[in-house]
DOKOL-227023 format. One line per 2 residues: number of its first residue (from 1); their letters; for each residue x, y, z of C-alpha. Coordinates in nm, 3 decimals. Example, Ala and Ser with C-alpha at 12.3 -4.5 7.8 and 13.67 -1.06 7.14 Angstrom:
1) as) 1.230,-0.450,0.780 | 1.367,-0.106,0.714
% end
This chain:
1) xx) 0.000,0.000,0.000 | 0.297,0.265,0.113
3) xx) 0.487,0.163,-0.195 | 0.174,0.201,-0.451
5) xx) 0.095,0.535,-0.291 | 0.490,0.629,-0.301
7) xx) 0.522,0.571,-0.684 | 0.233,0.776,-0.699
9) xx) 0.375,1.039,-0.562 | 0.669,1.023,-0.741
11) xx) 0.436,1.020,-1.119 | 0.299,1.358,-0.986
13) xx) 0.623,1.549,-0.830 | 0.761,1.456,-1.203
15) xx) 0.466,1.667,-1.365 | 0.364,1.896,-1.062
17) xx) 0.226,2.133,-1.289 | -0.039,1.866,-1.412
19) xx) -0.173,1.770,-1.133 | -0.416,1.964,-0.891
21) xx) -0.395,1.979,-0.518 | -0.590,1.742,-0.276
23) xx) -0.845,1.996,-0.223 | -0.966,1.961,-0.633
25) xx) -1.277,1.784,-0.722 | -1.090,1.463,-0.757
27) xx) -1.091,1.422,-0.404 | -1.292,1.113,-0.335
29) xx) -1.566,1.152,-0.088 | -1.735,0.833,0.049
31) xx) -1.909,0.893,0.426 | -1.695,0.625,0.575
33) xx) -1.369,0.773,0.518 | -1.467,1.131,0.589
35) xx) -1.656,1.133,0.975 | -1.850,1.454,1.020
37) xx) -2.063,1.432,1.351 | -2.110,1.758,1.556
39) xx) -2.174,1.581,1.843 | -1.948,1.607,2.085
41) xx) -2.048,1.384,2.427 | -2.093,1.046,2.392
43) xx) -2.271,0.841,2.682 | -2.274,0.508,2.740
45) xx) -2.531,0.291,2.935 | -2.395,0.314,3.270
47) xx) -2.422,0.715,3.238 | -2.032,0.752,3.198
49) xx) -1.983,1.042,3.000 | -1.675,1.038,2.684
51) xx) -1.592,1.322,2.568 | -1.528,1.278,2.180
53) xx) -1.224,1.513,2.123 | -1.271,1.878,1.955
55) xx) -1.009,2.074,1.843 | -1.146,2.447,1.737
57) xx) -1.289,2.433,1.453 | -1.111,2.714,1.280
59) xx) -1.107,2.786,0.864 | -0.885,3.037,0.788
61) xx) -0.946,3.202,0.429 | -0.636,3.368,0.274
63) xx) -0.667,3.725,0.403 | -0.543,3.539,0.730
65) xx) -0.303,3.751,0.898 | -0.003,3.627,1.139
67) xx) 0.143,4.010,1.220 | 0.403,3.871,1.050
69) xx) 0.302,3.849,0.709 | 0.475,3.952,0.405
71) xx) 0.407,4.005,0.041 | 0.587,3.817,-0.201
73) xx) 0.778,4.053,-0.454 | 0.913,3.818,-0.725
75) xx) 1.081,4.017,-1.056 | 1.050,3.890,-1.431
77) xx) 1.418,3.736,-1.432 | 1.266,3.518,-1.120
79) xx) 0.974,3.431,-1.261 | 1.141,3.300,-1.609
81) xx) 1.371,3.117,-1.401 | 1.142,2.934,-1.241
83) xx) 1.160,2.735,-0.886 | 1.027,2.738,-0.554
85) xx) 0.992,3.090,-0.457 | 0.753,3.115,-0.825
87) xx) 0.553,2.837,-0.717 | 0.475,2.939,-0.397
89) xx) 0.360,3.240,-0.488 | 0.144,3.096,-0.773
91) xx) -0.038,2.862,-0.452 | -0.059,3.139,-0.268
93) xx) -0.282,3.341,-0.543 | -0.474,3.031,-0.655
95) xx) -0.569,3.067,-0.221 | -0.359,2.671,-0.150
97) xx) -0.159,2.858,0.058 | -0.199,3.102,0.307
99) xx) -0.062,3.456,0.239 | 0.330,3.521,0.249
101) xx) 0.470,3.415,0.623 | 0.775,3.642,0.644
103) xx) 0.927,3.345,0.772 | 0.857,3.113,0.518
105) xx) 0.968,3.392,0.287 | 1.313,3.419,0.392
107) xx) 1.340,3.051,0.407 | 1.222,3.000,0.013
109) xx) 1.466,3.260,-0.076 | 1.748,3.012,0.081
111) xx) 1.563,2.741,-0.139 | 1.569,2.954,-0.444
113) xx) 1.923,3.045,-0.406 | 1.995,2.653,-0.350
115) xx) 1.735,2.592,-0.664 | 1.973,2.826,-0.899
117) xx) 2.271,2.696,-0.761 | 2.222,2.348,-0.826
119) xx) 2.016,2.415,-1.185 | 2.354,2.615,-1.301
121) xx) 2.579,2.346,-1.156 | 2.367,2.034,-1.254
123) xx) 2.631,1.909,-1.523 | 2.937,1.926,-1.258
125) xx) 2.756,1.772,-1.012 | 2.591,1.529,-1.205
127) xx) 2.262,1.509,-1.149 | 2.122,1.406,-1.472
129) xx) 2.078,1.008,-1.444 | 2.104,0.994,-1.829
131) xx) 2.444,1.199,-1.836 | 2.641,1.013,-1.642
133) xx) 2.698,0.614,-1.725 | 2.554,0.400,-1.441
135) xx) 2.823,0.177,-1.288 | 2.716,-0.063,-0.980
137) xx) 2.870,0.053,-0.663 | 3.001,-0.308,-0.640
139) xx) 3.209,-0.294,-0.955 | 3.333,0.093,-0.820
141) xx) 3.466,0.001,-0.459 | 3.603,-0.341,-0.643
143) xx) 3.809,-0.169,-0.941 | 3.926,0.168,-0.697
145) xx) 4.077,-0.105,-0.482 | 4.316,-0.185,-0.786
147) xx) 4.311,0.095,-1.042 | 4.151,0.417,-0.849
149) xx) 3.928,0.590,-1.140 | 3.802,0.880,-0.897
151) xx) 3.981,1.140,-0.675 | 4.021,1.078,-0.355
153) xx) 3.714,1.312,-0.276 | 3.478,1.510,-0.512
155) xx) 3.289,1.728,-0.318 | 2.965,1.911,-0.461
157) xx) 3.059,2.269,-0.572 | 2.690,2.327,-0.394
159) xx) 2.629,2.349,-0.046 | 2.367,2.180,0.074
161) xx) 2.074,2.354,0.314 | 1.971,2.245,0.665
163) xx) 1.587,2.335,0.773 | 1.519,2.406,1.145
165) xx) 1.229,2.526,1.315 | 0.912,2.484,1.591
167) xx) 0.660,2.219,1.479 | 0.383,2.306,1.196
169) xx) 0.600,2.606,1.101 | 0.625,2.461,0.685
171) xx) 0.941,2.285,0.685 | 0.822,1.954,0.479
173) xx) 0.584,2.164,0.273 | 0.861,2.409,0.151
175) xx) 1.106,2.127,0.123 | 0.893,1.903,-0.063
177) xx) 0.800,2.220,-0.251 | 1.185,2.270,-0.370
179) xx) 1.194,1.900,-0.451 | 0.893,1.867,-0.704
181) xx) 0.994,2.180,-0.888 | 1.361,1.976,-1.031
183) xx) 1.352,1.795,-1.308 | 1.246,1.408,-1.290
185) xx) 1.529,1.305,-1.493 | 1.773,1.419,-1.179
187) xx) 1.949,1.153,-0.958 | 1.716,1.270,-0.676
189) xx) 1.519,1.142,-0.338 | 1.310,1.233,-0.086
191) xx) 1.298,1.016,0.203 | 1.157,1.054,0.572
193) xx) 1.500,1.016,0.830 | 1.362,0.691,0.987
195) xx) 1.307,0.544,0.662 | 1.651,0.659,0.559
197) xx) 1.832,0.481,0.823 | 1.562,0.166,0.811
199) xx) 1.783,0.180,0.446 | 2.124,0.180,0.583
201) xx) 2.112,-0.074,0.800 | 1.948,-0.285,0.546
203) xx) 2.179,-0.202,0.332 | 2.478,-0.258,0.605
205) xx) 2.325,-0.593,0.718 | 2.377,-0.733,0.328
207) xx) 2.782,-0.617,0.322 | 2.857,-0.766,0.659
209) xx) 3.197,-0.903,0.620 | 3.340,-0.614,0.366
211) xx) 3.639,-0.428,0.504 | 3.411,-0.103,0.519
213) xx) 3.055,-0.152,0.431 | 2.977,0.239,0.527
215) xx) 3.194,0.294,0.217 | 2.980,0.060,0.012
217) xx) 2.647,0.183,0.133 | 2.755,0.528,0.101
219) xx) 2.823,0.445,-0.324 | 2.545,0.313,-0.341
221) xx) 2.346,0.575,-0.246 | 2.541,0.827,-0.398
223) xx) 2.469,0.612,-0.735 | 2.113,0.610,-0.691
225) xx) 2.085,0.978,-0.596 | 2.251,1.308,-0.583
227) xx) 2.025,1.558,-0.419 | 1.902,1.376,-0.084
229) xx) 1.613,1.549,0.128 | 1.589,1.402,0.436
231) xx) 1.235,1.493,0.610 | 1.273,1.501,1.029
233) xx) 1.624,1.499,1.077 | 1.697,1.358,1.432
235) xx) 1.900,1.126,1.651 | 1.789,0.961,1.926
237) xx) 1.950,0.596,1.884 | 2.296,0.563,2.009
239) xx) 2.334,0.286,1.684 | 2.275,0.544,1.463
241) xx) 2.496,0.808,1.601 | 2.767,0.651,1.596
243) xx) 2.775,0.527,1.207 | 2.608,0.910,1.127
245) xx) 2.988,1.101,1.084 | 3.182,0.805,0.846
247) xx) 2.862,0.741,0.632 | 2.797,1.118,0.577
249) xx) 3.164,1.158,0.502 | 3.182,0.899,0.238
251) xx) 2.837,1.063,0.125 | 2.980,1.417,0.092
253) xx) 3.325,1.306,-0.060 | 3.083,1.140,-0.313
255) xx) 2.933,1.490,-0.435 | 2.583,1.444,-0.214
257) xx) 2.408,1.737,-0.206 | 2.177,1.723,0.167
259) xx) 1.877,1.936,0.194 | 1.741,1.852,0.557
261) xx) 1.443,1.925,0.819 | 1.445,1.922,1.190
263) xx) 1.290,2.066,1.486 | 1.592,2.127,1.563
265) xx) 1.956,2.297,1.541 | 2.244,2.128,1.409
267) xx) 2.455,2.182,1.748 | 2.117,2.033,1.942
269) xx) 2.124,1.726,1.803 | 2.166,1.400,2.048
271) xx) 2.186,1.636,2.282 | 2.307,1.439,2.638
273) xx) 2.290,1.119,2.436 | 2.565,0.848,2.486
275) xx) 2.880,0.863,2.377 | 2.801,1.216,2.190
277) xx) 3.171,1.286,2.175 | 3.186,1.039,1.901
279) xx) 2.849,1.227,1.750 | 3.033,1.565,1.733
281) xx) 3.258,1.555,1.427 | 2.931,1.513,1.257
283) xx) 2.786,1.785,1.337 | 3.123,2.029,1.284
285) xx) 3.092,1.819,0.887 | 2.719,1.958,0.883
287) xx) 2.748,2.271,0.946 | 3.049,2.273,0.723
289) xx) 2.874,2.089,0.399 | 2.518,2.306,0.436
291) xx) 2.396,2.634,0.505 | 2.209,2.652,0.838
293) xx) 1.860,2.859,0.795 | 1.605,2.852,1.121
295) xx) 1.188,2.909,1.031 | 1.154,3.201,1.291
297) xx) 0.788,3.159,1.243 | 0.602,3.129,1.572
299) xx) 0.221,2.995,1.373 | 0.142,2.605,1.384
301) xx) -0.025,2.562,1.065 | -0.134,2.245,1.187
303) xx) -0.343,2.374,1.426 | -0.550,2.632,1.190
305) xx) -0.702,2.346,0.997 | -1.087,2.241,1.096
307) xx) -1.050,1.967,1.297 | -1.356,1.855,1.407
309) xx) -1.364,1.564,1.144 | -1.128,1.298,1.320
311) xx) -1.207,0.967,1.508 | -1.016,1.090,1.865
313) xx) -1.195,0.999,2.167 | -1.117,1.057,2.517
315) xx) -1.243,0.861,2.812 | -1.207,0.498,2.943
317) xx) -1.355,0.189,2.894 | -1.427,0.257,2.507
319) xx) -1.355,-0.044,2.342 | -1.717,-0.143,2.265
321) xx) -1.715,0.188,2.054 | -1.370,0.153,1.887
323) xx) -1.444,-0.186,1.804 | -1.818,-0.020,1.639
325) xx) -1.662,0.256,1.426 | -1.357,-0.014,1.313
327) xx) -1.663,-0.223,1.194 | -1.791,0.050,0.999
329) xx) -1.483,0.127,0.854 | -1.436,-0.201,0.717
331) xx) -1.800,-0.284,0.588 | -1.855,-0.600,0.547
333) xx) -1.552,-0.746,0.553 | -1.433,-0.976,0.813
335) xx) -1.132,-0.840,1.054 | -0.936,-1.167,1.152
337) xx) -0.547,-1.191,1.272 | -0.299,-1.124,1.006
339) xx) 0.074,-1.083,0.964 | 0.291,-0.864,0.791
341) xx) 0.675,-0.885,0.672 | 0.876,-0.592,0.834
343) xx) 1.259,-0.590,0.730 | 1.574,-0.874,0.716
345) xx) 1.261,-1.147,0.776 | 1.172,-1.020,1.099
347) xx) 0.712,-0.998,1.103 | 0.464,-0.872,1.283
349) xx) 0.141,-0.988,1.429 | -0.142,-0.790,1.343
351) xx) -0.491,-0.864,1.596 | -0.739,-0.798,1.380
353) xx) -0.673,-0.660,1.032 | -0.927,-0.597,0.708
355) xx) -0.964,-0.343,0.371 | -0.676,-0.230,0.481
357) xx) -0.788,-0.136,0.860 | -0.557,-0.279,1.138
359) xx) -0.674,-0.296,1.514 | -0.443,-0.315,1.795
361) xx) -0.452,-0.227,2.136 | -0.179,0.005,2.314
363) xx) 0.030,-0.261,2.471 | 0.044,-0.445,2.193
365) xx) 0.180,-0.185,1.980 | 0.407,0.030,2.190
367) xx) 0.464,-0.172,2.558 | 0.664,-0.428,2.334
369) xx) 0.972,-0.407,2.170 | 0.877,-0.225,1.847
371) xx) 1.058,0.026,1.645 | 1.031,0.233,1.317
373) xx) 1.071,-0.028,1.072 | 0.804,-0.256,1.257
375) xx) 0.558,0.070,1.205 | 0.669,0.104,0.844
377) xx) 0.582,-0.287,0.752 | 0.252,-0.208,0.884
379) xx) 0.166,0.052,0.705 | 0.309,-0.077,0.399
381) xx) 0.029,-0.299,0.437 | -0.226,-0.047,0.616
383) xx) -0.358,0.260,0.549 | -0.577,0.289,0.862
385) xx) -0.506,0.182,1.238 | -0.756,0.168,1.528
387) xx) -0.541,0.189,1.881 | -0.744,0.130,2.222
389) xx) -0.601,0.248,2.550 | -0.340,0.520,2.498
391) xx) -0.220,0.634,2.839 | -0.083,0.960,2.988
393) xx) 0.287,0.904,2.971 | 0.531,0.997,3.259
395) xx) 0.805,0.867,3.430 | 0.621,0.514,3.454
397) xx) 0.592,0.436,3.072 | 0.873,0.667,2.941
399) xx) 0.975,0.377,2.680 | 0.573,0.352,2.596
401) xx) 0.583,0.737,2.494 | 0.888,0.735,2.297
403) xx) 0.732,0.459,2.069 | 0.398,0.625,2.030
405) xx) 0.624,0.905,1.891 | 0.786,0.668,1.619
407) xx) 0.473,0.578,1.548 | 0.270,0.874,1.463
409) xx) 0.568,1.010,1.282 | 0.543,0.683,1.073
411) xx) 0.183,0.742,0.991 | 0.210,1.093,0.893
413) xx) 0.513,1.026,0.701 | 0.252,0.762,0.514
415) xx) -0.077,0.947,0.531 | -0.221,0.689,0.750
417) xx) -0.552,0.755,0.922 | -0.577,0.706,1.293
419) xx) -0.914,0.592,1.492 | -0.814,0.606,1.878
421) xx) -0.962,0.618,2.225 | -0.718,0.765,2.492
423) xx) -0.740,0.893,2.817 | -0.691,1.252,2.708
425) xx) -0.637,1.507,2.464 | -0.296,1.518,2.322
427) xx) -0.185,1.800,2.485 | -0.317,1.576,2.865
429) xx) -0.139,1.275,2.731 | 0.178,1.464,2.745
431) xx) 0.144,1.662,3.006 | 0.365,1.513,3.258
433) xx) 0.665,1.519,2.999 | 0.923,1.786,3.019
435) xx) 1.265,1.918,2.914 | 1.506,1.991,3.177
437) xx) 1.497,2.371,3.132 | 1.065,2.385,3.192
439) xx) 1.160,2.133,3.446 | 1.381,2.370,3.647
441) xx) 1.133,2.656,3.617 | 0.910,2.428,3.781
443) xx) 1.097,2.350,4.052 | 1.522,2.367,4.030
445) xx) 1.541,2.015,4.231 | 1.360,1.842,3.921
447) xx) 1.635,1.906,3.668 | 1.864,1.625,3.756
449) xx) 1.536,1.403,3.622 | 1.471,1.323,4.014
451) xx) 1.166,1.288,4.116 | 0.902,1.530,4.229
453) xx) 0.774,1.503,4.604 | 0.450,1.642,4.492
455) xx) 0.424,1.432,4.139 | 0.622,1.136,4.094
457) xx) 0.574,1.091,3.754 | 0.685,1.359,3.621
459) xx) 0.952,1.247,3.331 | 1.255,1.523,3.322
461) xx) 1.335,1.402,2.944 | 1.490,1.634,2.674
463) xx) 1.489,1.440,2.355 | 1.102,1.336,2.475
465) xx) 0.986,1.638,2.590 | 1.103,1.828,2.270
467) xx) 0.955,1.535,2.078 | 0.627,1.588,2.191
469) xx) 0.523,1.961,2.038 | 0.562,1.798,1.681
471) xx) 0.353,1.485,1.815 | 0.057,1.716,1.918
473) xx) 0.090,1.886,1.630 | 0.061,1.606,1.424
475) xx) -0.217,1.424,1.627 | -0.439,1.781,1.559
477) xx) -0.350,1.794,1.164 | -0.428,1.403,1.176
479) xx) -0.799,1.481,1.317 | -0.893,1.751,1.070
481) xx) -1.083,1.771,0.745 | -0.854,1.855,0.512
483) xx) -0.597,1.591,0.657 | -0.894,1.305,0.594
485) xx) -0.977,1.431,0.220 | -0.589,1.344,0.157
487) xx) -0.622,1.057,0.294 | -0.924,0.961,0.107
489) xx) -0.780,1.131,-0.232 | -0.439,0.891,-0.199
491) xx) -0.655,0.591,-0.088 | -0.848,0.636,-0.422
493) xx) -0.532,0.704,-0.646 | -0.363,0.401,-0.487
495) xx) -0.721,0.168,-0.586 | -0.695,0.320,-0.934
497) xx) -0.314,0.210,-0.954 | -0.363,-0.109,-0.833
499) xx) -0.630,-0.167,-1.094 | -0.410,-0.076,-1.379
501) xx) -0.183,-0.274,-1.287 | -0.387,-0.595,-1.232
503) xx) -0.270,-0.854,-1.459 | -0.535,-0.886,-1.811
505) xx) -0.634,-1.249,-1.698 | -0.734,-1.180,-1.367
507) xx) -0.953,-0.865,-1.515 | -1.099,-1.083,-1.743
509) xx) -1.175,-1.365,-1.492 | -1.355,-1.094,-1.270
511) xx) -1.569,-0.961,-1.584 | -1.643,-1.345,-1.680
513) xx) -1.775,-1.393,-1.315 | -1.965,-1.072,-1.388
515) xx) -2.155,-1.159,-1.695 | -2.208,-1.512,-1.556
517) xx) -2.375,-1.343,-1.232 | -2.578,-1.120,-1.511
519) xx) -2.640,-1.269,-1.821 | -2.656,-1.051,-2.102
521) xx) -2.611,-1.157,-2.461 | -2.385,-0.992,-2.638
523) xx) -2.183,-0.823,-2.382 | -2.028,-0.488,-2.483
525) xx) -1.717,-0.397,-2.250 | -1.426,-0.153,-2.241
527) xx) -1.152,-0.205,-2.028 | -0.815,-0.039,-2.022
529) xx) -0.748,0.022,-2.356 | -0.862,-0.295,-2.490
531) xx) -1.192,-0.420,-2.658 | -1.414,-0.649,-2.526
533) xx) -1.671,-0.834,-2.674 | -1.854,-1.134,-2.508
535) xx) -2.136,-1.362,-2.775 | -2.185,-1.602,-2.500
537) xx) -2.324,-1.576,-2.179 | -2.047,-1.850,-1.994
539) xx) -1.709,-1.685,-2.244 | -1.518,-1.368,-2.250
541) xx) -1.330,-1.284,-2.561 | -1.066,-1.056,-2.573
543) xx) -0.961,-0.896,-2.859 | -0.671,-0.694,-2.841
545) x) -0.668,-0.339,-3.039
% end
């Protein structure tokens, strides 16, 4: 499912000027998909009142107005030239976007910059996949072992660009922006940070037992691309900090180009992980390979969509009406236990799975030993899950609250649709989790992650508590409206996809069972390009045009 919706991604960043945005007519409306119910208290027999979660409705037509706003003034040589900064302001008068954030403005004029760079440089740094003559990495780190064919390092004449800013402030959508507007024909990716590293030690796992795989999986993905975005740039495993400085320096020395995202600042990353001395040189390479722009923009765009549409409920004991709305999600189909392939043969068990809709309860998918590339097999598989019981984290289920972070950063990164009960708004579930700066305002004995007389389960956590402003953020874009109609809009693209590419016999078996269910004699069809004639009621011939 991830992959089909991926490739369709890919079709339309290739011809972004062909294709509308989610909010055209093509969006694919069906009830289930879309929930709109105004109520907002739900009662069950035994009078216990569940709230069903609200955020403010808010719709915010263009004329919106930050105090920080700023017109776009692009000149003729811009606007021949093309790139970012042009399309942005074309979505902003066609009323996509909002009107210029001063903010976003400076940061698109980084992009542009980056955009003519790399357009004016594309030949020396290669970037055309035709230009250059594919050669396996393999063959490469075999023959430079005997007869070197490359200097020793070919850096990008380009400097690369690194994103940072508060949650909802544009980042991916001015990133992602930059990325569609280069030509398809460019050794280029896009690729969320967990999925990135899911890659490289993939990648790593298949050259265990070369003298330095790094090297190898750093060719290789040099070979396949370029320009590398990297959505969500951060470090929180210890694995991955410590392989992050050699395979970034074999990446750089082979010409990559990094455009990056994160919440935040290059010299905050890993910040009071372990062994972070050995982290260090990778940030001082960082800094030195891209340009370092913040987002100064204090709006959550997030937050201004109208998110009254979602499946969020709040209160306890609400299986009974998970378990209803999962039903009518998944019709008449019947939900039975399933599993799923992850990576390197590992699998996971799914409870209760069906059209696509997984059900699991909290334990089972964030009390057990579960990590990004579990959450990425499942929704490779699974466009919508249903999770019963989240908690308020603390101190108690720390481990619990880092996972539910992975995972809703997997299933935005997918467009995944979430049906939930918890026991509170996101903003309650996180509540008890802070940095160690809030946690000294607080109280000053609390910063040395003790414990509270007055609350002991507070969690003094500053990789966690930083974590969770983007996972509110995300939780209120993931209830609203306009978040669902994508949703719906990719669900239907990915069905149409999947259709085209069904095999001929197996479309003609399903029209023979068809006609035999309905006879009708003669039977005029057209299907994909092909005509299709039936003179008996029991045949199907094909006839291809």
């Amino acid at each position: 499912m991830r992959g089909i919706v991926q490739s369709i991604r890919n079709i339309r960043s290739a011809c972004p000027q062909k294709i509308s945005n989610y909010s055209s007519a093509f969006v694919w409306r069906r009830s289930h998909l879309i929930r709109i119910n105004s109520t907002s208290v739900y009662r069950l027999p035994d009078n216990a009142e569940i709230h069903r979660f609200l955020f403010p409705a808010i719709f915010t037509p263009r004329s919106f107005s930050t105090g920080a706003t700023s017109k776009v003034d692009i000149t003729e040589a811009e606007v021949n030239r093309g790139g970012p900064l042009v399309e942005y302001e074309r979505r902003i008068s066609t009323g996509e976007l909002f009107d210029g954030d001063a903010c976003q403005v400076g940061t698109l004029r980084e992009l542009q910059r980056l955009y003519d760079e790399i357009v004016e440089s594309a030949s020396a740094c290669r970037l055309d996949r035709y230009e250059v003559p594919e050669k396996t990495v393999r063959n490469r780190w075999f023959w430079s072992r005997l007869m070197p064919q490359y200097p020793p390092s070919s850096y990008s004449p380009v400097k690369g660009l690194y994103l940072y800013g508060g949650v909802g402030t544009g980042k991916t959508m001015l990133m992602d922006l930059f990325f569609d507007q280069l030509p398809c024909n460019w050794r280029k990716k896009r690729i969320h940070f967990h999925d990135f590293m899911l890659d490289v030690h993939s990648r790593l796992q298949k050259h265990k037992g070369v003298a330095d795989p790094l090297e190898v999986v750093a060719g290789e993905i040099s070979d396949d691309a370029v320009l590398l975005c990297l959505d969500e740039f951060m470090v929180t495993d210890v694995a991955d900090a410590l392989i992050l400085n050699r395979l970034f320096r074999h990446l750089f020395s082979n010409g990559i180009i990094l455009v990056a995202t994160s919440n935040r600042a290059p010299d905050n990353l890993y910040e009071g992980g372990l062994q972070r001395d050995l982290f260090l040189p990778f940030i001082a390479t960082l800094q030195e390979r891209c340009v370092v722009h913040e987002i100064g923009s204090a709006v959550d765009y997030r937050k201004l969509t109208s998110a009254e549409e979602g499946f969020y409920f709040i209160g306890k004991d609400l299986s009974n009406l998970l378990k209803q709305n999962f039903q009518e999600l998944i019709g008449e189909h019947v939900a039975s236990p399933q599993v799923v392939e992850v990576v390197m043969g590992r699998t996971l068990q799914v409870p209760l799975g069906a059209d696509g809709c997984a059900y699991f309860s909290f334990e089972e998918l964030c009390d057990r030993p579960l990590g990004a590339a579990d959450y990425f097999g499942l929704f490779k598989n699974f466009h919508t899950l249903a999770l019963e019981g989240i908690p308020k984290f603390g101190l108690h289920n720390r481990t619990a609250a880092y996972r539910f972070v992975t995972l809703v950063d997997v299933m935005y990164e997918n467009r995944a649709r979430l049906l939930c009960a918890a026991e509170g708004s996101p903003v309650e579930l996180f509540e008890n989790i802070v940095t160690v700066s809030d946690a000294q305002q607080m109280a000053p004995r609390t910063s040395s992650r003790s414990r509270r007389n007055d609350d002991s389960n507070l969690c003094v956590d500053n990789e966690l508590g930083f974590a969770k402003d983007r996972t509110i953020s995300r939780l209120t874009e993931m209830n609203s409206k306009e978040y669902l109609e994508q949703h719906a809009e990719e669900r239907h693209l990915s069905q149409q996809f999947a259709k085209a590419q069904m095999p001929l016999k197996y479309r003609a078996r399903n029209h023979r069972a068809k006609i035999n269910k309905n006879p009708v004699n003669p039977v005029q069809l057209t299907l994909g390009g092909f005509g299709h004639k039936s003179h008996q009621n029991n045949s199907l011939h094909i006839s291809y045009v």
